[in-house]
Backbone atoms as SQL, in Angstrom:
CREATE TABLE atoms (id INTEGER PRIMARY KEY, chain TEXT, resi INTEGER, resn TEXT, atom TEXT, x REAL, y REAL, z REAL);
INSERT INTO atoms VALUES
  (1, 'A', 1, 'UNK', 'N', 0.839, -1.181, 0.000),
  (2, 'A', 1, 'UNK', 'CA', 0.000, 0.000, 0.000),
  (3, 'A', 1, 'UNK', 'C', 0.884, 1.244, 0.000),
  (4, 'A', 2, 'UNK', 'N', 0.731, 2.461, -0.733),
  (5, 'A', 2, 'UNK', 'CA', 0.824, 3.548, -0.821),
  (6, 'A', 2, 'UNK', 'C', 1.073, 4.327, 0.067),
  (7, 'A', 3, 'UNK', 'N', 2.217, 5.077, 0.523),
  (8, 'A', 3, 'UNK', 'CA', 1.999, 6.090, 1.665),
  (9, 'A', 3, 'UNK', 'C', 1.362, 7.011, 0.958),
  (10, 'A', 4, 'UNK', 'N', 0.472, 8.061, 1.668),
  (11, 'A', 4, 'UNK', 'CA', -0.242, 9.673, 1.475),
  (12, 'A', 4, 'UNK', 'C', 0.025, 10.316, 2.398),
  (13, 'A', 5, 'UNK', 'N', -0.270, 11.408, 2.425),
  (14, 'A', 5, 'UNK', 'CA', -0.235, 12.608, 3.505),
  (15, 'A', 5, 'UNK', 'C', -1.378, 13.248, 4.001),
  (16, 'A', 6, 'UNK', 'N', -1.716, 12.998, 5.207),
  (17, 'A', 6, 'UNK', 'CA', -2.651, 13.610, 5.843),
  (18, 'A', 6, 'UNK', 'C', -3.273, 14.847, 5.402),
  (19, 'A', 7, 'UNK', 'N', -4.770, 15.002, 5.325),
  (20, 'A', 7, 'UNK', 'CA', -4.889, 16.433, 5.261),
  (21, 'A', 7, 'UNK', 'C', -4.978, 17.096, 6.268),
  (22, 'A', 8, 'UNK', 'N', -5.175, 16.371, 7.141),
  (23, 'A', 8, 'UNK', 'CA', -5.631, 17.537, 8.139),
  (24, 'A', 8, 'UNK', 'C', -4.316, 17.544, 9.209),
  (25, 'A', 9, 'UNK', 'N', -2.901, 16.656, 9.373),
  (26, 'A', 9, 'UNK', 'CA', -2.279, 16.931, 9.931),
  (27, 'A', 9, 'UNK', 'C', -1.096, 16.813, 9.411),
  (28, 'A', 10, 'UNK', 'N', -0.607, 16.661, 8.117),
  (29, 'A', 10, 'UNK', 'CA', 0.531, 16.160, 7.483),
  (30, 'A', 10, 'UNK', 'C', 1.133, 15.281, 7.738),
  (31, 'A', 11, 'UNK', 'N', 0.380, 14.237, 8.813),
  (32, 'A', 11, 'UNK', 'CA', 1.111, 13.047, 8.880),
  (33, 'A', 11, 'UNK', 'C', 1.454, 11.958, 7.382),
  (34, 'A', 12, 'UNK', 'N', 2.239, 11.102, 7.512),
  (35, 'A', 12, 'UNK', 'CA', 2.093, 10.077, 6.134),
  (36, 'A', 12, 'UNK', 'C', 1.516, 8.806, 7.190),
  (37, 'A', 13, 'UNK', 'N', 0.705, 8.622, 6.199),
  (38, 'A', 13, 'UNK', 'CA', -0.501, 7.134, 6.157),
  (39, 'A', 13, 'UNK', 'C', -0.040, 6.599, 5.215),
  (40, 'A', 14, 'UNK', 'N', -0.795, 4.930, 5.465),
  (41, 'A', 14, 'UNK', 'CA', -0.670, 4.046, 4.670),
  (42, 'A', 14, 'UNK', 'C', -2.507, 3.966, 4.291),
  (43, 'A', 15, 'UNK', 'N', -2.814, 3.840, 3.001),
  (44, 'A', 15, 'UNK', 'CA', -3.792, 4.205, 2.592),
  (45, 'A', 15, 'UNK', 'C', -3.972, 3.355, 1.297),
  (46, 'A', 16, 'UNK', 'N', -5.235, 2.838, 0.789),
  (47, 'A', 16, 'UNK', 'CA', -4.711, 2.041, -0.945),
  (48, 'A', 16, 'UNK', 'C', -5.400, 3.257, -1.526),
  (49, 'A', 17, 'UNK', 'N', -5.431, 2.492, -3.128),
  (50, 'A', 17, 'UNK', 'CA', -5.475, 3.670, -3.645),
  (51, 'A', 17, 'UNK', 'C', -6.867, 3.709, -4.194),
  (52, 'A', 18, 'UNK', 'N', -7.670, 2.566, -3.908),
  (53, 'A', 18, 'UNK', 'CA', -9.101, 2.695, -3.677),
  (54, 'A', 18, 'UNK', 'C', -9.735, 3.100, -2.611),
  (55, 'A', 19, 'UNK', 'N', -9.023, 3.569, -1.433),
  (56, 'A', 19, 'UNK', 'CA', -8.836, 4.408, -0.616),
  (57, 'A', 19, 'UNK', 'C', -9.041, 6.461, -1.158),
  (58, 'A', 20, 'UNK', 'N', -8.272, 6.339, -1.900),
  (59, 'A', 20, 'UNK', 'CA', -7.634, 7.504, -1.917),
  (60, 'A', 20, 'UNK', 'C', -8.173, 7.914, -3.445),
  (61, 'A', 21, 'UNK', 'N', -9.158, 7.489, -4.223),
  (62, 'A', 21, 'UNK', 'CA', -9.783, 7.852, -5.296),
  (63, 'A', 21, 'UNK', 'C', -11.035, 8.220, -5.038),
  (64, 'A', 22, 'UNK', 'N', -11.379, 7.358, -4.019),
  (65, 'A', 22, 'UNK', 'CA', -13.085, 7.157, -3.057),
  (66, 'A', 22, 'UNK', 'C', -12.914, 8.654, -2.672),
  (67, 'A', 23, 'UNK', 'N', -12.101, 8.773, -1.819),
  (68, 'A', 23, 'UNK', 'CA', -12.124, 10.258, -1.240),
  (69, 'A', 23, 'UNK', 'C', -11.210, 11.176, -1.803),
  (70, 'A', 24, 'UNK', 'N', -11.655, 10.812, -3.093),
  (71, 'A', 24, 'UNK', 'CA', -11.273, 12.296, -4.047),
  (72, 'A', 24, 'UNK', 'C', -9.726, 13.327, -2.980),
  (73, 'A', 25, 'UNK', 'N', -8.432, 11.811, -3.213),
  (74, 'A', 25, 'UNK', 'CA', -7.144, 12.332, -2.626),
  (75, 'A', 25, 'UNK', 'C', -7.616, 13.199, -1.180),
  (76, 'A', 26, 'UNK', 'N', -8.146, 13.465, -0.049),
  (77, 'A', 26, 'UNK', 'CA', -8.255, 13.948, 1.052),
  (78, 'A', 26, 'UNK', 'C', -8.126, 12.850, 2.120),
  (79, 'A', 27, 'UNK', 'N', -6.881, 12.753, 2.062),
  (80, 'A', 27, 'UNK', 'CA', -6.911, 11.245, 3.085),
  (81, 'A', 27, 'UNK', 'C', -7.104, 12.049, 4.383),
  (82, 'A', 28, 'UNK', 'N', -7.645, 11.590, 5.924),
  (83, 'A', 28, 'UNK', 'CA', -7.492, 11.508, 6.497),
  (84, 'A', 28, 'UNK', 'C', -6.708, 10.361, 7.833),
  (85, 'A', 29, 'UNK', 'N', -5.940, 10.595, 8.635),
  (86, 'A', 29, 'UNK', 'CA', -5.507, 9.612, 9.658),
  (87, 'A', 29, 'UNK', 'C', -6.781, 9.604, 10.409),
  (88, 'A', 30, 'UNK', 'N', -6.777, 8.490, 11.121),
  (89, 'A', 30, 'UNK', 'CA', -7.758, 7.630, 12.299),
  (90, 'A', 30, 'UNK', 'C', -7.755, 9.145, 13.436),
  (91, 'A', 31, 'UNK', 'N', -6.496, 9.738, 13.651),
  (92, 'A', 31, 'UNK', 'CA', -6.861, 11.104, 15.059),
  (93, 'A', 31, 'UNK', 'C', -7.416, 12.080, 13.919),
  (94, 'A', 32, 'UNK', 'N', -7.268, 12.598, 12.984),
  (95, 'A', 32, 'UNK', 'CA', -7.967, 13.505, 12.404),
  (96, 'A', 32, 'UNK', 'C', -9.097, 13.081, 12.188),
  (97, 'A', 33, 'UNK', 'N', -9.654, 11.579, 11.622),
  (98, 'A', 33, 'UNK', 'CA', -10.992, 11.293, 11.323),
  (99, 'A', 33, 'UNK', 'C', -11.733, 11.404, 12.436),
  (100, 'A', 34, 'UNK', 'N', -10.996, 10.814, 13.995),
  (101, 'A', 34, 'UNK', 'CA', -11.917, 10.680, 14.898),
  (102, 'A', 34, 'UNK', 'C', -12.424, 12.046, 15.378),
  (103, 'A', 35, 'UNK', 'N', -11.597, 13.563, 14.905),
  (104, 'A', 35, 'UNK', 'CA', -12.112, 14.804, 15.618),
  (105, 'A', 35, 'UNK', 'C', -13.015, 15.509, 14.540),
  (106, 'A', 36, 'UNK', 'N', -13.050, 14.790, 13.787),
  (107, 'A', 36, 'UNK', 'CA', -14.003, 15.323, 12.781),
  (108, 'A', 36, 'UNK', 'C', -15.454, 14.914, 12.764),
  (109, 'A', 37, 'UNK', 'N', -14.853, 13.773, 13.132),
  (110, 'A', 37, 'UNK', 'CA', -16.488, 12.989, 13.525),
  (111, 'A', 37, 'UNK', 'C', -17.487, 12.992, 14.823),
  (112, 'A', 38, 'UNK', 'N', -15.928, 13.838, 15.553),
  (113, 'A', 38, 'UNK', 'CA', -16.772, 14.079, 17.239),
  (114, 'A', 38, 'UNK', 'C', -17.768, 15.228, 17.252),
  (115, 'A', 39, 'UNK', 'N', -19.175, 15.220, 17.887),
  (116, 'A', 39, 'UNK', 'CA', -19.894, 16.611, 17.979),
  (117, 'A', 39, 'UNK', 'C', -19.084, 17.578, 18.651),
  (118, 'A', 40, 'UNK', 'N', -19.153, 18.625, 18.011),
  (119, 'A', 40, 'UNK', 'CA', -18.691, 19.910, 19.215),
  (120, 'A', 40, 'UNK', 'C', -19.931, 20.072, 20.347),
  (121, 'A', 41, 'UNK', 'N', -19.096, 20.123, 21.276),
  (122, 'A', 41, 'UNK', 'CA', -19.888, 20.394, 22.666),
  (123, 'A', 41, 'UNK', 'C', -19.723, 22.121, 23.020),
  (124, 'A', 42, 'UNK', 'N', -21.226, 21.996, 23.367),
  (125, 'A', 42, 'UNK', 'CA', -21.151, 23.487, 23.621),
  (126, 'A', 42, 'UNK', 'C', -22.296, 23.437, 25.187),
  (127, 'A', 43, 'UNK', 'N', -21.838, 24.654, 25.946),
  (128, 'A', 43, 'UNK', 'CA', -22.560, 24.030, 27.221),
  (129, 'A', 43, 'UNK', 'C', -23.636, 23.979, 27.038),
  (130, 'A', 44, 'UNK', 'N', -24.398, 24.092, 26.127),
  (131, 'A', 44, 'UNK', 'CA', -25.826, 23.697, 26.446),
  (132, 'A', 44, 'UNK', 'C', -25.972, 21.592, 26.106),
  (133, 'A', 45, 'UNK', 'N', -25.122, 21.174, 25.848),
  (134, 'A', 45, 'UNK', 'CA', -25.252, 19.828, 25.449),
  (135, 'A', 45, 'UNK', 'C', -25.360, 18.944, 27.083),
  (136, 'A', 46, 'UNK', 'N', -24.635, 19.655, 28.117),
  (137, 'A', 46, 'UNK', 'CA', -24.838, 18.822, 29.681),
  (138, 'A', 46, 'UNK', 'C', -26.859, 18.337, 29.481),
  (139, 'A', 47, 'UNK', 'N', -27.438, 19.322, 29.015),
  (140, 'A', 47, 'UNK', 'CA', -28.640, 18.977, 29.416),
  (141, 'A', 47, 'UNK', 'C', -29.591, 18.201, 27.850),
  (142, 'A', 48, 'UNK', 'N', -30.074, 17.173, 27.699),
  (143, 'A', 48, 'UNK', 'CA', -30.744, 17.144, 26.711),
  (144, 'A', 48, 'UNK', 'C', -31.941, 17.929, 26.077),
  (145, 'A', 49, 'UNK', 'N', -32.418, 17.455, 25.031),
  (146, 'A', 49, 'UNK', 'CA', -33.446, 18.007, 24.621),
  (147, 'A', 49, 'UNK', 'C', -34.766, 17.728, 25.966),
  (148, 'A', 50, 'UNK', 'N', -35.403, 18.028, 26.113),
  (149, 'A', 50, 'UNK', 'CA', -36.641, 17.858, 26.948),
  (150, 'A', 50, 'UNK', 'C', -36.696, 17.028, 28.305),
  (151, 'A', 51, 'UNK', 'N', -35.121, 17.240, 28.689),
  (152, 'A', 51, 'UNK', 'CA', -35.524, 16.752, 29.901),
  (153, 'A', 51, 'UNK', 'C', -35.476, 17.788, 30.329),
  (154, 'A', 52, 'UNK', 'N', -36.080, 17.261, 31.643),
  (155, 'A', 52, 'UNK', 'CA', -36.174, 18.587, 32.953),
  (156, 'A', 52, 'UNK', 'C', -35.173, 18.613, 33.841),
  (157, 'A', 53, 'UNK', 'N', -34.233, 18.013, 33.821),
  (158, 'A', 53, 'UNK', 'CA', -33.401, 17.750, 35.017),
  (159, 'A', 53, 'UNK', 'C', -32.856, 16.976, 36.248),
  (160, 'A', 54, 'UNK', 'N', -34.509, 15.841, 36.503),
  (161, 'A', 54, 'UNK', 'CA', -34.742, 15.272, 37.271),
  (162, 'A', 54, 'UNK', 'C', -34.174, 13.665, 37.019),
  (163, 'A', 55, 'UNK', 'N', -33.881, 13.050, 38.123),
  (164, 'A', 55, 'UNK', 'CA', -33.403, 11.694, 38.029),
  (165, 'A', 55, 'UNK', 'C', -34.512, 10.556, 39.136),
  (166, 'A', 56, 'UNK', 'N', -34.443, 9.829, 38.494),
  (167, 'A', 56, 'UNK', 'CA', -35.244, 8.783, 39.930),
  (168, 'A', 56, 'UNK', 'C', -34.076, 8.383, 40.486),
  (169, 'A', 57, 'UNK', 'N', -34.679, 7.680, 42.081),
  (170, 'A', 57, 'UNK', 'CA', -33.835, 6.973, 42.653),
  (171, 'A', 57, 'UNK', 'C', -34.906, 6.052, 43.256),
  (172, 'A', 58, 'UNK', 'N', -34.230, 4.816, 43.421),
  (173, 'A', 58, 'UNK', 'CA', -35.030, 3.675, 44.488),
  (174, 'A', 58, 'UNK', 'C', -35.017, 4.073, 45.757),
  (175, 'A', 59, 'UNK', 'N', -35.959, 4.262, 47.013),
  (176, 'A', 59, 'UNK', 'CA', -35.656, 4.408, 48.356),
  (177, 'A', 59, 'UNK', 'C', -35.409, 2.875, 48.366),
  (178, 'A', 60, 'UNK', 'N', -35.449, 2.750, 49.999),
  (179, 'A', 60, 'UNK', 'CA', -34.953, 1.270, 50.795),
  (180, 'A', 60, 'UNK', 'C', -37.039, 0.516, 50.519),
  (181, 'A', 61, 'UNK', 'N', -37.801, 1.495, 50.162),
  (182, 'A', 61, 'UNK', 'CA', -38.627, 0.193, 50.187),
  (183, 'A', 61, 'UNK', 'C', -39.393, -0.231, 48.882),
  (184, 'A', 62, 'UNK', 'N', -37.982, 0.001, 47.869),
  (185, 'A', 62, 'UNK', 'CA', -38.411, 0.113, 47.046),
  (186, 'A', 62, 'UNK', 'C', -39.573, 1.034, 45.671),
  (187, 'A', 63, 'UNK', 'N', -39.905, 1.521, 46.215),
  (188, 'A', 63, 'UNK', 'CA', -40.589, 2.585, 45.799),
  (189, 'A', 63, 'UNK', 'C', -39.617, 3.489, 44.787),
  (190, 'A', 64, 'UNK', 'N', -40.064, 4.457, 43.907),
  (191, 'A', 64, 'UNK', 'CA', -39.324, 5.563, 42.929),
  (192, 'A', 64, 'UNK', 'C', -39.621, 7.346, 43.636),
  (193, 'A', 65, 'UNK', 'N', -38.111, 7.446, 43.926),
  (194, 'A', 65, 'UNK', 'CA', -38.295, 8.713, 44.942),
  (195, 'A', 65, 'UNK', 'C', -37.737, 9.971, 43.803),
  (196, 'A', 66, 'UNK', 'N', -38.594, 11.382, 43.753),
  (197, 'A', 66, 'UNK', 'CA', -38.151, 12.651, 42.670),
  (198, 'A', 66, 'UNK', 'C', -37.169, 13.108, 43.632),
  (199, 'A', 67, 'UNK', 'N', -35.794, 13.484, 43.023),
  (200, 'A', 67, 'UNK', 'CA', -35.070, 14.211, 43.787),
  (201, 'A', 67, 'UNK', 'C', -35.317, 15.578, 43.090);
C-alpha cells in the first residue's frame, strides 16, 4: 500500500489507492478522522433536549423517589 499525507495533519498514512480515489485524494488519519467525527460540545449539550433535570432513585422500600 501507498503512503499519502494527511490532510488535516501532514502526517504520512498508509492508505490504498481505492482508498484515496473514493475520497477524491483527502486522506485523512484515524486522530484527524476521529475529531471530525466528534460533535462539538457546547454548554448547552450537559442537558438534553426535553428533559427537565430530574433523576429517579429507588428508596430502601423500594418505591421511585423525585429528587
Amino acid at each position: 500500500m501507498p503512503l499519502f499525507v494527511c490532510a488535516g495533519c501532514s502526517m504520512r498514512i498508509e492508505r490504498s489507492m481505492e482508498a484515496y480515489w473514493r475520497n477524491k485524494g483527502k486522506l485523512l488519519c484515524s486522530t484527524c478522522r476521529d475529531r471530525q467525527e466528534m460533535p462539538k460540545k457546547t454548554p448547552d449539550d450537559d442537558r438534553s433536549k426535553g428533559s427537565s433535570g430530574f433523576r429517579v432513585n429507588s428508596n430502601k422500600n423500594g418505591r421511585q423517589q423525585w429528587e
